[in-house]
C-alpha positions as CSV (number, residue, x, y, z in Angstrom):
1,X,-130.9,-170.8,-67.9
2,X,-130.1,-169.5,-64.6
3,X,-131.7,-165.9,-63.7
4,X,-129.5,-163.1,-62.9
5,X,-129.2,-162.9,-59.2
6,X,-129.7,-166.5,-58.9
7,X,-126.0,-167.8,-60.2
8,X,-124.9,-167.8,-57.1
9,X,-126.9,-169.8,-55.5
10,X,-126.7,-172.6,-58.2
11,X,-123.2,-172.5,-57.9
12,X,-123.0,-173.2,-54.4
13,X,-125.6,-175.4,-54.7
14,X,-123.7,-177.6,-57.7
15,X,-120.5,-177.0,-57.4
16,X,-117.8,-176.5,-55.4
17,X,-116.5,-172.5,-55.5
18,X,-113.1,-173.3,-53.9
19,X,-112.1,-175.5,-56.4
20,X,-113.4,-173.8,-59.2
21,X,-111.4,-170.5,-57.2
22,X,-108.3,-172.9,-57.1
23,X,-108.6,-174.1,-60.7
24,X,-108.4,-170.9,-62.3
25,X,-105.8,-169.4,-60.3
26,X,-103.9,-172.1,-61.3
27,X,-104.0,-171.8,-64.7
28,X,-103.9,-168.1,-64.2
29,X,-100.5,-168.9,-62.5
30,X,-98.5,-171.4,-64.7
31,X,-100.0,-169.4,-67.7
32,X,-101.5,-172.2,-69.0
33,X,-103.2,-170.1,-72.3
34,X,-105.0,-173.1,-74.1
35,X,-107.5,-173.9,-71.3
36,X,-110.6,-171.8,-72.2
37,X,-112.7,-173.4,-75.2
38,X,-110.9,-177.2,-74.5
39,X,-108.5,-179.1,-72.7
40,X,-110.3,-179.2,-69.5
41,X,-112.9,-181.4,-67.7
42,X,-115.7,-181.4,-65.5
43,X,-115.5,-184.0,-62.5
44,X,-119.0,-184.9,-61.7
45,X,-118.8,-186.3,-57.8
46,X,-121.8,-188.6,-57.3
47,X,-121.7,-188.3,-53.3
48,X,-122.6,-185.1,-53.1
49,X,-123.8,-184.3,-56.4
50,X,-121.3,-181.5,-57.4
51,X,-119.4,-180.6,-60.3
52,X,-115.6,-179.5,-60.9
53,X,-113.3,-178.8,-63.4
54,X,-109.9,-180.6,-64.1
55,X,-107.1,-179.8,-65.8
56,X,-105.8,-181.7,-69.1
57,X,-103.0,-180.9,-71.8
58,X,-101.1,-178.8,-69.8
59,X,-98.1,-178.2,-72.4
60,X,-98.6,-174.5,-73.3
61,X,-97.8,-173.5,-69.8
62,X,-95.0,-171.3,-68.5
63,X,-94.2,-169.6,-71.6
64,X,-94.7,-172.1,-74.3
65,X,-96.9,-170.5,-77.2
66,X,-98.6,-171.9,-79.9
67,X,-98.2,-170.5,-83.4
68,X,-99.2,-172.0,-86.6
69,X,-96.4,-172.3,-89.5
70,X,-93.8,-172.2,-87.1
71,X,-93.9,-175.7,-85.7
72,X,-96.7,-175.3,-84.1
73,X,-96.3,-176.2,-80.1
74,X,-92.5,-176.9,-80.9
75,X,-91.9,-173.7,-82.2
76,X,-89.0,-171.4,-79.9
77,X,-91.1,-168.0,-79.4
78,X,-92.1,-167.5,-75.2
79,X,-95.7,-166.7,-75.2
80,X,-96.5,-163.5,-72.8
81,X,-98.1,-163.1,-69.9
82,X,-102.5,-164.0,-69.8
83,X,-104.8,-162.0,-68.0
84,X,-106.0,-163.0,-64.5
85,X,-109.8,-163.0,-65.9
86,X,-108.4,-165.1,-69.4
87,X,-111.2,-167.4,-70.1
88,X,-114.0,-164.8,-69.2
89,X,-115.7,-162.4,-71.7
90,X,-113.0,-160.0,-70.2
91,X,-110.7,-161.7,-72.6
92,X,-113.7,-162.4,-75.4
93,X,-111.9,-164.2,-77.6
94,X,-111.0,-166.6,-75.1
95,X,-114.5,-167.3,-73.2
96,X,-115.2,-170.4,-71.0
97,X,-119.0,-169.7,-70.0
98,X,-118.9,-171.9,-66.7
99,X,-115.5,-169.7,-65.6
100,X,-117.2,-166.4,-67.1
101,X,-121.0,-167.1,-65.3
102,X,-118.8,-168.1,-62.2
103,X,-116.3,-165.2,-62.2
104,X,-118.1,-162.1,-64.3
105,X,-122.0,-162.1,-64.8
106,X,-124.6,-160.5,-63.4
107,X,-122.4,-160.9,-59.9
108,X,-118.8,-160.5,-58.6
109,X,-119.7,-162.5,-55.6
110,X,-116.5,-165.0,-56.0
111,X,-114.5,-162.1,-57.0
112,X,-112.7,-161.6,-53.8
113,X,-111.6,-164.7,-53.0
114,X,-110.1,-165.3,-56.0
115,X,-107.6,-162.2,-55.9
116,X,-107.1,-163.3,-51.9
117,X,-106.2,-166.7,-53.5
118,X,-104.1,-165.4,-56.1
119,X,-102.0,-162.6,-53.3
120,X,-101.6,-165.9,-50.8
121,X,-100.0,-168.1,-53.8
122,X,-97.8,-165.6,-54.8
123,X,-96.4,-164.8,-51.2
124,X,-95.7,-168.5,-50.9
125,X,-95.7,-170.7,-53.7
126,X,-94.7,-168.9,-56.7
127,X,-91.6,-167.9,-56.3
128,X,-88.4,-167.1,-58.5
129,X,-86.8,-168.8,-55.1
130,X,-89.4,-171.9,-55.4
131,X,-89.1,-172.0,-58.5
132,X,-85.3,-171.6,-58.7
133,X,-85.0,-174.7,-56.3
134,X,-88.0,-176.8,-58.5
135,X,-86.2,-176.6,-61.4
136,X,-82.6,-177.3,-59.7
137,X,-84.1,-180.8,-58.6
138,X,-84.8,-181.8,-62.0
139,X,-81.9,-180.3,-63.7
140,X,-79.9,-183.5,-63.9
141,X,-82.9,-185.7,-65.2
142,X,-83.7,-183.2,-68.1
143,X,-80.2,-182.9,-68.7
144,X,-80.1,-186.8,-69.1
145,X,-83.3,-186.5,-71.2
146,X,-82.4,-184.2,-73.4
147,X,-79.1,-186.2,-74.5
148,X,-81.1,-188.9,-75.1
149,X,-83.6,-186.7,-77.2
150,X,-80.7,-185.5,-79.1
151,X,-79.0,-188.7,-79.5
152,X,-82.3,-190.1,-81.6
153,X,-83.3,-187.1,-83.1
154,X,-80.9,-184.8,-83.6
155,X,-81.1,-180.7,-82.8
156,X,-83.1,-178.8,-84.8
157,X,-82.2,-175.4,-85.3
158,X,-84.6,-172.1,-84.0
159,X,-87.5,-171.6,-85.3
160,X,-87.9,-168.2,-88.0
161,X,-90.6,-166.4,-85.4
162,X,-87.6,-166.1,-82.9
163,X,-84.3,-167.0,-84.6
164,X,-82.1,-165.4,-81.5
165,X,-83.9,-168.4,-79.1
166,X,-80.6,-169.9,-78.0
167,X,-80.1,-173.7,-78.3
168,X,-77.8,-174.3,-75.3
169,X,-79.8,-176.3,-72.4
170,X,-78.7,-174.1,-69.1
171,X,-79.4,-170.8,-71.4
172,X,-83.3,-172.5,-72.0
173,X,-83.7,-172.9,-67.7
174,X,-82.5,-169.5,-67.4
175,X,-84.9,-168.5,-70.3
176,X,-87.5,-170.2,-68.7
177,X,-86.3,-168.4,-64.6
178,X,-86.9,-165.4,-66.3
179,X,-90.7,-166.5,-67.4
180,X,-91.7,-167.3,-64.3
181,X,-90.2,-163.8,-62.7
182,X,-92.0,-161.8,-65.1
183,X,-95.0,-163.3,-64.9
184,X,-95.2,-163.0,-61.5
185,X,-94.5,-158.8,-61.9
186,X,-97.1,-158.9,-64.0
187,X,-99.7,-160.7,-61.5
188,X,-98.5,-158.6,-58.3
189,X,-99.1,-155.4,-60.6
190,X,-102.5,-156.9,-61.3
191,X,-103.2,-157.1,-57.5
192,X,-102.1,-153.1,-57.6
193,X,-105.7,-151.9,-56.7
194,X,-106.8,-155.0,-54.5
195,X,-106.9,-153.8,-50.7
196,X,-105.0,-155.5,-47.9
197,X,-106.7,-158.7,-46.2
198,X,-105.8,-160.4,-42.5
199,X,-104.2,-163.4,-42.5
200,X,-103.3,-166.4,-40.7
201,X,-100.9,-169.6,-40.7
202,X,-101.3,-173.1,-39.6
203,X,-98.7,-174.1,-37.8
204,X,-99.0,-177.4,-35.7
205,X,-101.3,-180.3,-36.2
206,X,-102.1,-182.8,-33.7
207,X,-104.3,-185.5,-35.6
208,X,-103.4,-188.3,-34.4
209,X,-102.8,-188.1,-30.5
210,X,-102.1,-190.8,-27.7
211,X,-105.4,-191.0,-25.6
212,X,-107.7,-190.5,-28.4
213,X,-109.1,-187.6,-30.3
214,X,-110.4,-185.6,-27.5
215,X,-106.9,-184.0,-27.6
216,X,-106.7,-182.9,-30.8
217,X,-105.7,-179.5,-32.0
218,X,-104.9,-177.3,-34.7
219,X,-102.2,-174.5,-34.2
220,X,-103.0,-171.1,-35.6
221,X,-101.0,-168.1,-36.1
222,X,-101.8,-164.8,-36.7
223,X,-99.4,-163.0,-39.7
224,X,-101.6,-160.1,-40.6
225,X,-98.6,-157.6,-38.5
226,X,-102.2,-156.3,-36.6
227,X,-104.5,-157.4,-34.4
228,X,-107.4,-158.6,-36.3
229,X,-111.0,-160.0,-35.6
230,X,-112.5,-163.3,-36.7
231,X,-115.8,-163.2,-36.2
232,X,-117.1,-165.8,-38.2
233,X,-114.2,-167.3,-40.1
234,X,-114.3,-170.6,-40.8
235,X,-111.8,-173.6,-40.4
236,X,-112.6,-176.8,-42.9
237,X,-111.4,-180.4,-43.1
238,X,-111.7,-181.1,-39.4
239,X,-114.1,-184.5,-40.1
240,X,-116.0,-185.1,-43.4
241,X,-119.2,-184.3,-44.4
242,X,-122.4,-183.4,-42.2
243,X,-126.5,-185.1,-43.3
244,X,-126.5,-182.1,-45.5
245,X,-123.2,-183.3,-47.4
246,X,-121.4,-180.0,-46.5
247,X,-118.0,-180.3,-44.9
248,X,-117.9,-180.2,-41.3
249,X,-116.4,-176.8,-39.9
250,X,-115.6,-175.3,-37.0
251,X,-116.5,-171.3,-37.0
252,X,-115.4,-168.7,-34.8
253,X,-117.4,-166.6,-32.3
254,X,-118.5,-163.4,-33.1
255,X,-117.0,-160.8,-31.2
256,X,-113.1,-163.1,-31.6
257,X,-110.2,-161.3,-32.0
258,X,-106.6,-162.0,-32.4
259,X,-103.2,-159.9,-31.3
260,X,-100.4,-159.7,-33.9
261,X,-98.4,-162.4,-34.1
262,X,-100.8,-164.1,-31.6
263,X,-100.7,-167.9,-31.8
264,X,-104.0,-169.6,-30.8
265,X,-105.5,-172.9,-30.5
266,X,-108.5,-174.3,-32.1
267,X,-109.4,-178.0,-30.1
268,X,-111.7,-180.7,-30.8
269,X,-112.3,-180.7,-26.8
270,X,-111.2,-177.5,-25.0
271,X,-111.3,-179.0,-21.6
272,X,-109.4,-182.3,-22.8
273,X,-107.0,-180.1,-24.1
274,X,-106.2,-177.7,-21.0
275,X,-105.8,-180.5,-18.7
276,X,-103.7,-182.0,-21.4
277,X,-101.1,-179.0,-21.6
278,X,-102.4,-176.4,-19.0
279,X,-102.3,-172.9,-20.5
280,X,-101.2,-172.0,-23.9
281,X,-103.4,-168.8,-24.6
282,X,-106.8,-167.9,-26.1
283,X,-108.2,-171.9,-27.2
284,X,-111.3,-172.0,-29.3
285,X,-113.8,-174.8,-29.6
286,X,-115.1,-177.6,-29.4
287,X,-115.7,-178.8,-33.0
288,X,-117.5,-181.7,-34.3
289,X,-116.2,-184.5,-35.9
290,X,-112.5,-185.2,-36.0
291,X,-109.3,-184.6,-38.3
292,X,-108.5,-187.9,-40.3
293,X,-105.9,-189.7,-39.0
294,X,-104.7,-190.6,-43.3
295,X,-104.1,-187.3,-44.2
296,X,-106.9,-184.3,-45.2
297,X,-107.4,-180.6,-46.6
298,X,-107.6,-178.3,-44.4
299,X,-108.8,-174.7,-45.1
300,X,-108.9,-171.5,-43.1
301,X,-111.3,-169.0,-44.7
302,X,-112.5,-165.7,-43.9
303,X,-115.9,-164.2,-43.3
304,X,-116.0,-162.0,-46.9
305,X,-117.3,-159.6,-48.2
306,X,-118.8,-162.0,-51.2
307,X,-117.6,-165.6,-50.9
308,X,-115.3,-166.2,-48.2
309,X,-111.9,-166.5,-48.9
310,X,-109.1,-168.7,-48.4
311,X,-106.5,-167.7,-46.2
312,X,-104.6,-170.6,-45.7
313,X,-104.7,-174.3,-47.4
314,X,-102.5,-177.6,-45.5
315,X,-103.3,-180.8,-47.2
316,X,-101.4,-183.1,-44.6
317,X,-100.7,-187.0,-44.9
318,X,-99.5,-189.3,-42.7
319,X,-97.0,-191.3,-45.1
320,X,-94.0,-190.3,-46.3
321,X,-92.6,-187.4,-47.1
322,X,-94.9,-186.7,-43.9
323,X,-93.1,-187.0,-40.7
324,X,-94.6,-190.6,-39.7
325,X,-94.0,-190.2,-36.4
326,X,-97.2,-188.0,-36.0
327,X,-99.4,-190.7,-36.7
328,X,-100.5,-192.4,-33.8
329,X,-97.0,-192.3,-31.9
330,X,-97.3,-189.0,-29.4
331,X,-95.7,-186.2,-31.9
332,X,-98.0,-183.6,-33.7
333,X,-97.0,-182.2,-36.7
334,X,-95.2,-179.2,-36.8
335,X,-94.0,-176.2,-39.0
336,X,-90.5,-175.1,-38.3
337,X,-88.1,-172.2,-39.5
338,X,-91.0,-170.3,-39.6
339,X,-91.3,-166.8,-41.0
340,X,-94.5,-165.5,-42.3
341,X,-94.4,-166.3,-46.4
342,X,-93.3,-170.1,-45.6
343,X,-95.2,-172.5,-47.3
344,X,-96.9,-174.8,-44.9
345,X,-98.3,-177.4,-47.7
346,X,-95.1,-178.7,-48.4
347,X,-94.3,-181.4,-46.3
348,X,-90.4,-180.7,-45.9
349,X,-91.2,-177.5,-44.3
350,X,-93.0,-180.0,-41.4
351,X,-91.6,-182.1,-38.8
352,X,-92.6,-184.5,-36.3
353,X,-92.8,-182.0,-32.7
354,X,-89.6,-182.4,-30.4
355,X,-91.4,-182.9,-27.4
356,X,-94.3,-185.8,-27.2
357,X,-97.4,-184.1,-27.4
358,X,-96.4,-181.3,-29.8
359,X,-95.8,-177.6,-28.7
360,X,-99.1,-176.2,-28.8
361,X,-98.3,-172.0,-28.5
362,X,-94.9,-171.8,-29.8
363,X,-94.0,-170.8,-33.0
364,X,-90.6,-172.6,-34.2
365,X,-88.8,-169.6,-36.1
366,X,-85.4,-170.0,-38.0
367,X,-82.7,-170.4,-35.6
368,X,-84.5,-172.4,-32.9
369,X,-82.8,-175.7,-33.4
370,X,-80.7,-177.8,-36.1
371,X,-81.5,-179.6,-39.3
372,X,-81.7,-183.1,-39.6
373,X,-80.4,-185.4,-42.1
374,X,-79.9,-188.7,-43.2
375,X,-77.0,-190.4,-44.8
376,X,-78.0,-191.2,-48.5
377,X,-80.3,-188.9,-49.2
378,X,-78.4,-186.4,-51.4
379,X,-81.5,-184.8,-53.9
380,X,-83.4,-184.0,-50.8
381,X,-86.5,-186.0,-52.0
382,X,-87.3,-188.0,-48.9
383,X,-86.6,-191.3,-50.9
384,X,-82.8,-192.4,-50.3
385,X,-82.1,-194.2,-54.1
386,X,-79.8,-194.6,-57.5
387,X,-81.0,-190.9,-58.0
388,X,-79.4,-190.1,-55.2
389,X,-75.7,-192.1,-56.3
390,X,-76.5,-189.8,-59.6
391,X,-76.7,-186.0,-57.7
392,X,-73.4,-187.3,-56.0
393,X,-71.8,-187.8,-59.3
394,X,-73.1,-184.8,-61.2
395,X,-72.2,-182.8,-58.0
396,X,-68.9,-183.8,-58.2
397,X,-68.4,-183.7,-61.8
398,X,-71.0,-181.6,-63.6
399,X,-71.0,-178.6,-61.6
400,X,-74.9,-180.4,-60.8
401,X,-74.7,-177.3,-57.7
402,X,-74.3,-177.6,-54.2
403,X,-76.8,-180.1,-52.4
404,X,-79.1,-178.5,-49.8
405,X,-77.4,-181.0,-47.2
406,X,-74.1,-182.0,-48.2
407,X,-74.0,-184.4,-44.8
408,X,-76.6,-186.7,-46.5
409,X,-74.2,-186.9,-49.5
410,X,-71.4,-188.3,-47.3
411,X,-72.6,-191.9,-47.1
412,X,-69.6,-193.1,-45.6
413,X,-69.5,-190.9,-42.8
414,X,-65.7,-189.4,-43.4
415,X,-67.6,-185.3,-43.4
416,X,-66.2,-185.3,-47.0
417,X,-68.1,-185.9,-50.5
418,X,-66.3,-187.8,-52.7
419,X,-66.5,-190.6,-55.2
420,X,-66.8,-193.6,-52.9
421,X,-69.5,-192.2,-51.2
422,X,-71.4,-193.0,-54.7
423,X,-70.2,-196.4,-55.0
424,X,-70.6,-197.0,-50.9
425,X,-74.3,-195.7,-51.3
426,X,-74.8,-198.4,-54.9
427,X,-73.2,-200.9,-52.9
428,X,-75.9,-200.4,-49.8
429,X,-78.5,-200.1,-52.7
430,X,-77.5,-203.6,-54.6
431,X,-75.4,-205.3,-53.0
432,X,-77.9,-206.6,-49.8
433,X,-74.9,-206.3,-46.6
434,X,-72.3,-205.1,-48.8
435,X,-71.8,-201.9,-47.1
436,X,-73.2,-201.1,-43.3
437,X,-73.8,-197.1,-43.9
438,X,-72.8,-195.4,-40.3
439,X,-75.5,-193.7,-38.3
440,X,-77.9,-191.5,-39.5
441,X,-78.6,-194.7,-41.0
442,X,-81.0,-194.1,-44.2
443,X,-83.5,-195.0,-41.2
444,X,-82.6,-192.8,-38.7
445,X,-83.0,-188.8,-38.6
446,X,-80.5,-187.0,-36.5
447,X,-79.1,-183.3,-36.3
448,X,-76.7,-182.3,-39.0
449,X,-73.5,-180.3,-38.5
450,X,-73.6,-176.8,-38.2
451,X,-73.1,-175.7,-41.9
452,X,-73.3,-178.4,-44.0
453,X,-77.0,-178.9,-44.3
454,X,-79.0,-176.1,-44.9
455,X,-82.7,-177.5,-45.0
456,X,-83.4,-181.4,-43.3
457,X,-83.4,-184.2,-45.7
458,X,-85.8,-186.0,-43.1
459,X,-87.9,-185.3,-40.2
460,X,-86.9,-187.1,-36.5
């Protein structure tokens, strides 16, 4: 048994706290209430000799509830809202001991961080507005599904522990909308008593530049709304793992501070870099090793109190949905419409920079230039095929909702959505030179028309 005083030491020693940090947020978030005794994992990672949990059976999760004698998982009541310390002896009838030792005894080391985590995910990611637009993109496939459930086993009628649980599939999304808003009431009133924290945003990556990786950089942004110091903070994922098996990091000076709304620069060779783009403001480094040229995680964390905390998290890839054109070819990566609560680890919110050799010290905000779009691409999924032929049809038919960029709908260039630009866009799928779709070609990437596409389909 580990003394008291001690647990923390063992954890960092045999685990990793930000994923543990991440995993229970997570469940915390999607209200995933059958996670405590069962249905999870530990990952044991032989390199370095650290454990993690893993999610499994996720399917009481956004409101589904388990009860007994009512169909058990199948049955129609919403299940309410968990606490944020569920699986601890907070909630004792519900105890996981790793998560309760991590989060609860004898310390509240890790405690921080994990509220930091939680305020971060619900300023970005969890969202009636995310969530609004998730759900939207895979309306049409679980309306096809659910026909075809129906067609083999018929529609069985609400269960007795909530008979008013309507049976109508749009009524269910809508059930399930208002789920996801509530719960996230419930989690910012949880925050109620959890002070303020300084923040800031990644905003341009350069890991793959022409001349080598002396010139990379990182782009950092400060959206706190006041100057702030960081003294100390860390930034993860910028080149493996040092003799000790730790990640390499690059931390900032004591004594650092940033101006609101600052943008600053953190490079892997100062010098290289100035010469590179002359001055861009304050630029911190150099840092050891180099940012993976396939894709990584990187993580901006604090300096505490207790376990530093993550502020920001990018995992970046160099395939697509990820701008390609930042691998190797003179582009950085680069956040765009930017406004503080955007979500910069979603790659549709990235693009490959204008300019060759990114724009290190300029923060693109909304307004500053045109989509981009791609004939073809209609569901906004990067991927330009027979899904796409469907959102055209239930557009036009089904009342499906308007696509975020109507100009990748028209495949035959005419700036109108209609039927044949369905059958052009099979005909380009099937029938190998059948139809020759005019330019944006579903390779090409150019600027849309003003008002018909509100967010890219595609990065130039």
């Amino acid at each position: 048994a580990t003394r008291p005083g001690k647990h923390v030491d063992f954890f960092k020693r045999n685990t990793e706290p930000d994923l543990i940090i991440d995993y229970q947020m997570w469940q915390i978030m999607i209200n995933n209430n059958d996670y405590a005794k069962k249905n999870h994992y530990l990952y044991h990672d032989t390199l370095t000799n650290r454990w993690i949990p893993t999610s499994w059976d996720l399917d009481l999760s956004f409101g589904q509830y388990y009860e007994a004698g009512y169909g058990g998982v199948l049955n129609d009541r919403m299940g309410g809202s968990i606490d944020p310390y569920w699986a601890t002896s907070v909630v004792p009838a519900y105890i996981n001991f790793l998560l309760d030792y991590f989060f609860i005894a004898y310390d509240t080391y890790f405690q921080r961080a994990y509220f930091v985590r939680i305020a971060q995910t619900l300023e970005e990611k969890y969202t009636s507005a995310v969530y609004n637009e998730k759900i939207a993109s895979l309306r049409d496939l679980l309306y096809i599904e659910q026909l075809d459930d129906i067609a083999a086993w018929g529609r069985s009628p609400p269960t007795a522990n909530d008979p008013s649980a309507p049976s109508g599939f749009e009524a269910n999304l809508d059930r399930v909308k208002t789920h996801i808003s509530g719960r996230r009431s419930d989690l910012q009133d949880s925050l109620r008593f959890f002070g303020k924290y300084s923040r800031m945003k990644i905003t341009e990556v350069m890991y793959n530049p022409p001349g080598g990786s002396s010139y990379e950089f990182v782009e950092l942004w400060n959206t706190s709304g006041k100057e702030i110091t960081i003294s100390n903070w860390i930034l993860q994922g910028i080149g493996g793992l040092d003799p000790q098996l730790q990640p390499i990091e690059f931390t900032f000076p004591v004594g650092a501070r940033v101006k609101s709304r600052e943008v600053i620069i953190v490079a892997r060779n100062p010098e290289a870099f100035q010469a590179r783009h002359g001055f861009v403001g304050q630029v911190f480094g150099p840092y050891l090793g180099n940012l993976d040229n396939a894709g990584d995680v990187l993580r901006l964390k604090d300096a505490g109190p207790g376990h530093p905390a993550t502020l920001d998290f990018l995992e970046y890839k160099s395939r697509k949905p990820w701008p390609t054109a930042a691998d190797g070819l003179g582009h950085s990566l680069e956040l765009f419409n930017v406004v503080e609560t955007l979500d910069n680890d979603v790659a549709k919110n990235w693009r490959a920079s204008l300019a060759e050799g990114g724009s290190p010290g300029v923060i693109h905000r909304p307004g500053d230039g045109a989509n981009f779009f791609r004939r073809g691409n209609c569901n906004d999924d990067e991927f330009i095929d027979i899904a796409d032929a469907i959102k055209i049809v239930l557009y036009l038919f089904a009342g499906s909702g308007t696509p975020p960029c109507l100009d990748g709908c028209d495949v035959t260039g005419n700036q109108t959505v209609a039927i044949d630009d369905a059958i052009a866009l099979l005909t380009y799928l099937f029938l190998p030179g059948g139809f020759a779709v005019p330019s944006p070609t579903p390779t090409e990437c150019q600027p849309a028309r003003q008002g018909f596409c509100d967010q890219s389909n595609c990065s130039p």
